[in-house]
C-alpha atoms as one frame of an Amber mdcrd trajectory, in Angstrom:
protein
  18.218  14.641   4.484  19.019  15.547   1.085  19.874  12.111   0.025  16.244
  11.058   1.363  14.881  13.992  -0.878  16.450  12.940  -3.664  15.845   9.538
  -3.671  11.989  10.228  -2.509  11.745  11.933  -5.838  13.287   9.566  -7.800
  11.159   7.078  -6.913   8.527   9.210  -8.004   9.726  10.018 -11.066   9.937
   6.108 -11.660   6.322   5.922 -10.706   4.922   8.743 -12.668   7.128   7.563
 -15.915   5.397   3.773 -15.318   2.261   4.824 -15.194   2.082   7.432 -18.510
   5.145   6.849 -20.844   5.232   2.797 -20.116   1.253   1.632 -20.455   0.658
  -2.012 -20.300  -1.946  -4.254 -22.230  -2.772  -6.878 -19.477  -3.221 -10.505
 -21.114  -5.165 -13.236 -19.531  -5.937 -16.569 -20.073  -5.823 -20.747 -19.121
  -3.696 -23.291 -20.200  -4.807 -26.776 -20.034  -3.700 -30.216 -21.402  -4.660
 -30.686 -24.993  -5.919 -34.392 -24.458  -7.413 -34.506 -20.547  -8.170 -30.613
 -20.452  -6.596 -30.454 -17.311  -4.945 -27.384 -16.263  -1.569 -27.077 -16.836
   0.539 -25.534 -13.567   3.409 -23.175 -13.299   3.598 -23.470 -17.483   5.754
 -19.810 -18.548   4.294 -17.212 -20.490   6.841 -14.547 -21.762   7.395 -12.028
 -24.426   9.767 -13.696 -26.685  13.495 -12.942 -26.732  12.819 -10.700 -23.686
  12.675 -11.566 -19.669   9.070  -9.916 -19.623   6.994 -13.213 -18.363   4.966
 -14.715 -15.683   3.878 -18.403 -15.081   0.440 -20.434 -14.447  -1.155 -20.990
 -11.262  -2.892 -24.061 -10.141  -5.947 -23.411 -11.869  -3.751 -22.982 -15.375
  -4.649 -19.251 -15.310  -2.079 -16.301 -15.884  -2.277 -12.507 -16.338   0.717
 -10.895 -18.193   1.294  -6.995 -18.279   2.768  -6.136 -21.773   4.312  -2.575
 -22.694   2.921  -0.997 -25.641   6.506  -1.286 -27.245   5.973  -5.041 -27.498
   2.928  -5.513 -28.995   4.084  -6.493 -32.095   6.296  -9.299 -30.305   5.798
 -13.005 -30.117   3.855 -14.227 -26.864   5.490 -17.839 -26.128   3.462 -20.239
 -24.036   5.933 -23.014 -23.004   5.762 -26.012 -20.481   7.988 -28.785 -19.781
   6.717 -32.272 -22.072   4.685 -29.731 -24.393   4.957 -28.326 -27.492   4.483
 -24.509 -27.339   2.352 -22.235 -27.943   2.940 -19.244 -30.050   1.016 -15.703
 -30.878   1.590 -12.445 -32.147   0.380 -10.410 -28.844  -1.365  -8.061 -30.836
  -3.295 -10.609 -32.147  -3.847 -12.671 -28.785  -7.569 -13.225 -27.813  -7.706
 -12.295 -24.288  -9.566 -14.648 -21.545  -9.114 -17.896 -24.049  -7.988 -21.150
 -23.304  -4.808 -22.273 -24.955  -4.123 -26.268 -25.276  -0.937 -27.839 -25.183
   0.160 -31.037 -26.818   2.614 -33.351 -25.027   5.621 -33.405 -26.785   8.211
 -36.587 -25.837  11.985 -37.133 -27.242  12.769 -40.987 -27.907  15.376 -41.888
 -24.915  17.087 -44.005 -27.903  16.954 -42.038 -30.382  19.190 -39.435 -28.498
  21.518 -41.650 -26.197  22.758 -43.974 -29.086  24.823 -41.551 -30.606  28.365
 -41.681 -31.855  29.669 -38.776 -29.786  31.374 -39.388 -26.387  28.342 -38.292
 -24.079  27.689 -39.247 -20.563  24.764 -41.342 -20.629  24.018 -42.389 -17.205
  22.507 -39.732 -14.654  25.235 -39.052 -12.680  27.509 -38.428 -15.274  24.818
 -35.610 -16.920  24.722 -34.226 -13.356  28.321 -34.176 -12.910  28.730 -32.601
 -16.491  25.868 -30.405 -15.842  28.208 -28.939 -12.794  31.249 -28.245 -14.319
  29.433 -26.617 -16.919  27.668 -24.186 -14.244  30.836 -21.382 -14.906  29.501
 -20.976 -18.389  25.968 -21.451 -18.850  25.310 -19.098 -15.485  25.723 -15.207
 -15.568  29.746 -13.824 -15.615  28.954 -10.555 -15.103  27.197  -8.491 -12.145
  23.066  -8.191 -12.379  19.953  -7.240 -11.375  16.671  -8.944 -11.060  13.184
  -7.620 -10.223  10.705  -9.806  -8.767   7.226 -10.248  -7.035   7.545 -12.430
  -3.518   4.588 -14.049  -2.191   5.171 -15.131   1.349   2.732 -16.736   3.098
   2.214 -18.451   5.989  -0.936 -21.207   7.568  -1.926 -23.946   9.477  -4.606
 -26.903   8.351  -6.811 -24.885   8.186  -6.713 -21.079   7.198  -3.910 -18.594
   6.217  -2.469 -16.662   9.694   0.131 -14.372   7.603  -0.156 -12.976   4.301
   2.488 -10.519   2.689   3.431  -9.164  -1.341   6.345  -7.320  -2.026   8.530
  -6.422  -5.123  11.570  -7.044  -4.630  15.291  -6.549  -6.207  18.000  -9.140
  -6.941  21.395  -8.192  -7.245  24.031 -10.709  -8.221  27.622 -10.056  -8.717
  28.058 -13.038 -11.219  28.151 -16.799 -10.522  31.588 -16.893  -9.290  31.541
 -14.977  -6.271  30.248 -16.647  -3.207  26.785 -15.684  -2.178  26.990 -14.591
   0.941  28.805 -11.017   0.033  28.343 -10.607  -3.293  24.252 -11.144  -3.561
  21.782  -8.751  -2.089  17.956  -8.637  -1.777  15.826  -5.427  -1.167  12.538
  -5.252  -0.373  10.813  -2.066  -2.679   7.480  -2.255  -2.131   4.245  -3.882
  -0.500   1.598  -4.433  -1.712  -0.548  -6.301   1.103   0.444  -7.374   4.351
  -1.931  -9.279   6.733  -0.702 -10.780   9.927  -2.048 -12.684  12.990   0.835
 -14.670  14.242   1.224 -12.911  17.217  -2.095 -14.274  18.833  -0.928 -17.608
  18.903   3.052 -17.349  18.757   4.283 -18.559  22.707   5.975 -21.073  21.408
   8.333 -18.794  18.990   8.233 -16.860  22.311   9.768 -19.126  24.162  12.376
 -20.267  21.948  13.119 -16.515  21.358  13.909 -16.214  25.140  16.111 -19.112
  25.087  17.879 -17.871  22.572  18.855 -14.474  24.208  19.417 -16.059  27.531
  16.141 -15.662  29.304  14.486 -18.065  31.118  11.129 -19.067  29.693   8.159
 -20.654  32.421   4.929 -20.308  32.871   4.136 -17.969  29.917   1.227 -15.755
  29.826  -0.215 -14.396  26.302  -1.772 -11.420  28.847   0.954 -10.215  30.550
   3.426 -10.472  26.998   3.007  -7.581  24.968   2.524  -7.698  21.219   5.750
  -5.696  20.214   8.219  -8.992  22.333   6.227 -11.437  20.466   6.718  -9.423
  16.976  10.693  -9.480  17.927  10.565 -13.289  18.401   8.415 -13.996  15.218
  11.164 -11.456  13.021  14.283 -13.687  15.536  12.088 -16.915  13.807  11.746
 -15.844  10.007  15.253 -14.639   9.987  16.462 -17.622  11.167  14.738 -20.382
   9.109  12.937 -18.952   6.071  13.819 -15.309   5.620  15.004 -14.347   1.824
  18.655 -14.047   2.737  18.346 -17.573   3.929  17.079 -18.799   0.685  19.438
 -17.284  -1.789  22.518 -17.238   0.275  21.685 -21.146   2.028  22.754 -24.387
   0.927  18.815 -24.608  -0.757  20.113 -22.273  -3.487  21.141 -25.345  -4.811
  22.264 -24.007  -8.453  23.600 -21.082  -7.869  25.653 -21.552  -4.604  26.691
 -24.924  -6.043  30.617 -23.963  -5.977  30.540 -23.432  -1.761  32.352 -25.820
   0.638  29.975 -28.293   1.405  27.125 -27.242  -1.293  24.269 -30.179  -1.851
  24.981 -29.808  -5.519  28.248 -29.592  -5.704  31.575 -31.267  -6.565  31.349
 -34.184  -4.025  26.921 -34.273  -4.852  27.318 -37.975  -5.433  28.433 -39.024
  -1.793  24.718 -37.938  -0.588  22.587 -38.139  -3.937  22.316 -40.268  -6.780
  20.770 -39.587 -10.241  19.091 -42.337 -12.606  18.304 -40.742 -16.107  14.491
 -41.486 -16.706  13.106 -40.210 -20.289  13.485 -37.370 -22.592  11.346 -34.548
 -22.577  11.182 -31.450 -24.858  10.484 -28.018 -23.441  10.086 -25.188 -26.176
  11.710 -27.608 -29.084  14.926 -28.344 -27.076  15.261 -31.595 -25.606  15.992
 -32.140 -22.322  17.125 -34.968 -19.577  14.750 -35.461 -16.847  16.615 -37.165
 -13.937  15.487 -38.432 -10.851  17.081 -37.788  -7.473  17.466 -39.882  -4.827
  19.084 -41.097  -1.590  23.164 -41.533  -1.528  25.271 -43.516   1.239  25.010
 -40.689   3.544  22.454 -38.312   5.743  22.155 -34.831   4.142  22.463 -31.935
   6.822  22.093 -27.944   6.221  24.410 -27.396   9.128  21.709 -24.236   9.820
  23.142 -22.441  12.752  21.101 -22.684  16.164  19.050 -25.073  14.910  19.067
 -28.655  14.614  18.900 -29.376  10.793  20.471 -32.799   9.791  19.376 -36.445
   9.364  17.151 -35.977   5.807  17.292 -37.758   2.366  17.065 -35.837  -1.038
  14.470 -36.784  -3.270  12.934 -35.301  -6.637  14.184 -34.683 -10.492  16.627
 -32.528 -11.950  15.883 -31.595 -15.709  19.091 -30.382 -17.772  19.260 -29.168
 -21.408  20.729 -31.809 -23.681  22.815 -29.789 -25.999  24.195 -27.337 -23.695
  23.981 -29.049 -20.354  21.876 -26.328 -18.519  20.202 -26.626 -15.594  16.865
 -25.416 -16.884  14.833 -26.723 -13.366  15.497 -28.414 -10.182  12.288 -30.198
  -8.105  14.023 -30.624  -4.225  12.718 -32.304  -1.401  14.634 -33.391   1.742
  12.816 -35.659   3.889  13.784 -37.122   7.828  15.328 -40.340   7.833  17.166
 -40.588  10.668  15.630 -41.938  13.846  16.636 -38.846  15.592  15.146 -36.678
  12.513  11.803 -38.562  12.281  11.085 -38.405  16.008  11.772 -34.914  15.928
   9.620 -33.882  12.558   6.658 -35.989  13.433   6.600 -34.590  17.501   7.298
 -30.618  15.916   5.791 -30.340  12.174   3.527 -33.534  11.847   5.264 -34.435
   8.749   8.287 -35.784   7.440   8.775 -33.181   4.081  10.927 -30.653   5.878
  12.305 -28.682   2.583  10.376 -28.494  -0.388  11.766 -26.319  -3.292  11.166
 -25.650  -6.893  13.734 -23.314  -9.080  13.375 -22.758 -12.917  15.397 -21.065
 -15.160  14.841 -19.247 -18.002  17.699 -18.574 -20.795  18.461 -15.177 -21.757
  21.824 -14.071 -24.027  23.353 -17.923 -23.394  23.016 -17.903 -19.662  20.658
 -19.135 -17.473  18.717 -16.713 -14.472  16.223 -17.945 -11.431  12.489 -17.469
 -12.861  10.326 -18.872 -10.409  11.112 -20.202  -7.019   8.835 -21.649  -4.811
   9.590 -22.768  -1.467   7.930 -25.209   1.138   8.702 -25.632   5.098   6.941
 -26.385   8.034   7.432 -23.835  11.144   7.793 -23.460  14.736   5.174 -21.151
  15.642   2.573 -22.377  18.771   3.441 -26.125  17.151   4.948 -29.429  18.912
   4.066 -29.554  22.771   7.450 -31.245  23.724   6.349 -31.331  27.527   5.055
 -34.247  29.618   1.949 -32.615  29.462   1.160 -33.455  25.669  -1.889 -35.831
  26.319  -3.057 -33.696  28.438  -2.394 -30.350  26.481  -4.453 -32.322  23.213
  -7.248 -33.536  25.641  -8.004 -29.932  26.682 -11.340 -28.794  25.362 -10.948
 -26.767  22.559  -7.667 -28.339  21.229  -7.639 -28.389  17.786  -4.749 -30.243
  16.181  -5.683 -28.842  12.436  -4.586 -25.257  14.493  -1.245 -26.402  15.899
   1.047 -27.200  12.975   2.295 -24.338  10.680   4.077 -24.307   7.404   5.632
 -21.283   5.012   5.298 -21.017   1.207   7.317 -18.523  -0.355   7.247 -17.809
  -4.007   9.240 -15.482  -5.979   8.685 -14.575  -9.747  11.568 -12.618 -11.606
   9.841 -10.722 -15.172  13.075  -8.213 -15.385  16.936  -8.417 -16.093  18.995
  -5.735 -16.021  22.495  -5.836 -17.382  23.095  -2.062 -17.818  26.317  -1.281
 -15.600  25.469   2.495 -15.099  21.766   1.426 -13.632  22.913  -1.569 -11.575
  25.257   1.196  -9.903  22.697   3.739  -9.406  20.422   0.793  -7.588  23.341
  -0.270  -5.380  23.810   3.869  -4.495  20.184   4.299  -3.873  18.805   1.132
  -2.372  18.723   0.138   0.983  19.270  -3.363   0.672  17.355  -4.722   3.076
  15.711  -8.399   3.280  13.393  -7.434   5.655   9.600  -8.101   4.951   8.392
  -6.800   8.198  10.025  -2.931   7.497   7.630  -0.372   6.878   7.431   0.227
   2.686   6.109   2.817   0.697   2.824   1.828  -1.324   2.395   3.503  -4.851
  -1.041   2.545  -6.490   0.478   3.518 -10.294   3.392   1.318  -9.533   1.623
  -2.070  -9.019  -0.500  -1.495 -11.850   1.803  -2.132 -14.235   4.082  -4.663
 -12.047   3.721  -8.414 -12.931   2.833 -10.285 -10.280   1.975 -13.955  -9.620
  -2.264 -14.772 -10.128  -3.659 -15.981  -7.479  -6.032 -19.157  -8.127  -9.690
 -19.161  -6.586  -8.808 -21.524  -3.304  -6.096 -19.038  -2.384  -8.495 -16.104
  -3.488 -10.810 -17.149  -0.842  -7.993 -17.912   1.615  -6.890 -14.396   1.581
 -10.144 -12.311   1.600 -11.275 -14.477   4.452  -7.749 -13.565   6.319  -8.223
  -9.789   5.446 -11.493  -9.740   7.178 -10.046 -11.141  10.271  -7.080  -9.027
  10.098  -8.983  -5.999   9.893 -11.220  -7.372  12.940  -8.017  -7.903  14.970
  -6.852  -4.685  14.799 -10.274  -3.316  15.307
């Protein structure tokens, strides 16, 4: 009891320090290509030689909360193939549009060189991964972050949730799986109506535990069952220990046993170097990825997850071989794999992921992670009864396949032993997004968080209305 006393009012101490010592100047604006005006996506925006920062949305906007003590920084504007974009904050005209030039390295010019340098793109990937012990993090820390999880079918959003979140890593070379934590802080919205149409999770939730599963009812299952098989569902296949302690954390849990980019990559991808780019006056290799001799598999347990092909591009730093951002699809190609991805998801993109990195003292942390998968929820009629399950009246097939986005934005290192510590003593460390968290009105205020753009705007007030109907 005392502990939860204690920690109750250090939270609020937190809070009411935030929102009074710590006051933020919010910065908007749109960036956009210099020669088509088209807007530029996921560009960064950050406070220079700092980890405050936050990235464009589709639309090319951003808002970026900036503590008073910076105001006499340097607001960077940065995007891979452009040259940046540079302000003094306190002279930043809010609600402008910024335009960025493309910027492109001659492949020549930096290949023909006399030093010995791999120049084909398995050799940069290869170098790329030895050099992963020194241009990733040595010692233990921690990162705080906004997550974005959301979930929909063809046609409208079913879940919606925001949370801030905590990263702690205890440094590149210990595995993962016991030495990296998550912890859900705080929510910020949380909208969910999976549970009207989630049998099919249902029924794969019974198998699971032993249970036979005919002839199910949505009247006579009650909500809480079908919560416990949608939490048995996001745990098993997209939930955030999944995603930073999986094989998908391609970068950082490169040096497992079996890791997709890892010692023995090239038996299952291959790399071709394509051009040059430049991203914030470095240059930088941008590499495609494709197909090796062999099928990759996640070996996820309990469910069948083998059978794909990698495609996408790498980009590493030329002068210190950094992985500064990975672009990661894995797509069926077996027989068995297609079958079963066309019957269950109605697609063939089964893993779609997106991890930059931003540099900070000479190593390299996550900044933005977005993540794409379809989902079992009411989806794939595997019976005998298919045609005549779609010729029903009613049937909508826009309503029956689902798919997960989650996207995480990190704006905060922090190195400090003595307050990595105290966060290790005092949170709870839990992954969870469905647990019950505390909402503080001062705390989001001056939290960065990803902008939504005006499709997804629309998306989510139309889901909050039908949430609040639901419950109603």
């Amino acid at each position: 009891m005392k502990y939860f006393i204690k920690k109750y009012f250090f939270t609020l101490l937190i809070i009411l320090i935030g929102s009074t010592t710590f006051a933020q100047t919010e910065l908007k604006g749109k960036v956009a290509d210099f020669l088509t005006y088209q807007p530029i996506e996921s560009a960064s925006v950050y406070i220079k030689n700092t980890t405050i920062g936050s990235i464009t949305n589709t639309d090319g906007n951003f808002v970026l909360k900036v503590p008073q003590q910076h105001l006499k920084d340097t607001l960077v504007i940065s995007s891979i193939g452009y040259k940046s974009f540079n302000v003094m904050i306190s002279e930043f005209e809010n609600s402008s549009d910024i335009f960025l030039e493309e910027d492109v390295a001659s492949l020549d010019e930096v290949v023909i060189v006399a030093d010995p340098r791999p120049t084909t793109g398995n050799a940069i990937v290869q170098k790329a991964i030895d050099k992963l012990p020194s241009n990733l993090p040595e010692q233990p820390y921690l990162q705080k972050g906004f997550l974005r999880h959301k979930e929909r079918n063809k046609k409208e959003y079913k879940w919606l949730i925001e949370s801030a979140i905590t990263l702690y890593d205890s440094s590149y070379a210990s595995g993962a799986k016991n030495n990296l934590k998550i912890n859900v802080d705080e929510t910020r919205k949380s909208y969910d109506l999976r549970d009207v149409d989630s049998l099919f999770t249902y029924s794969a939730y019974l198998k699971s535990i032993g249970s036979k599963a005919k002839n199910i009812n949505r009247n006579l299952v009650k909500t809480s069952s079908l919560i416990d098989a949608i939490k048995w569902n996001d745990s098993r296949v997209n939930g955030l220990e999944n995603l930073f302690k999986g094989k998908l954390n391609l970068v950082r849990n490169s040096n497992v046993t079996g890791a997709l980019l890892g010692k023995n990559t090239l038996e299952k991808h291959q790399f071709e170097l394509d051009t040059i780019l430049v991203d914030n006056g470095r240059k930088l290799y941008k590499i495609k990825i494709s197909k090796g001799a062999d099928f990759v598999g996640l070996n996820t347990p309990n469910i069948y997850n083998e059978g794909f092909e990698p495609k996408g591009w790498i980009y590493i730093y030329y002068d210190n071989y950094a992985i500064k951002k990975v672009e990661y699809e894995l797509v069926a190609a077996s027989d068995v794999q297609k079958k079963r991805s066309k019957s269950l998801f109605d697609t063939q993109t089964i893993h779609k992921l997106i991890i930059t990195y931003m540099e900070y003292q000479g190593k390299m942390y996550p900044n933005y992670i977005y993540y794409e998968t379809p989902k079992l929820v009411n989806t794939g009629d595997r019976s005998s009864d298919r045609i005549k399950t779609e010729a029903a009246p009613g049937f909508d097939k826009d309503e029956q396949y689902y798919y997960t986005i989650q996207e995480i934005l990190f704006s905060e290192i922090i190195q400090d032993p003595e307050l990595i510590n105290q966060e290790l003593q005092q949170n709870d460390w839990t992954a969870d997004i469905f647990s019950s968290k505390p909402y503080h009105e001062a705390f989001w205020k001056n939290y960065n968080v990803l902008l939504e753009s005006k499709e997804e705007e629309k998306l989510i007030q139309d889901l909050s209305k039908r949430a609040t109907l639901y419950k109603e």
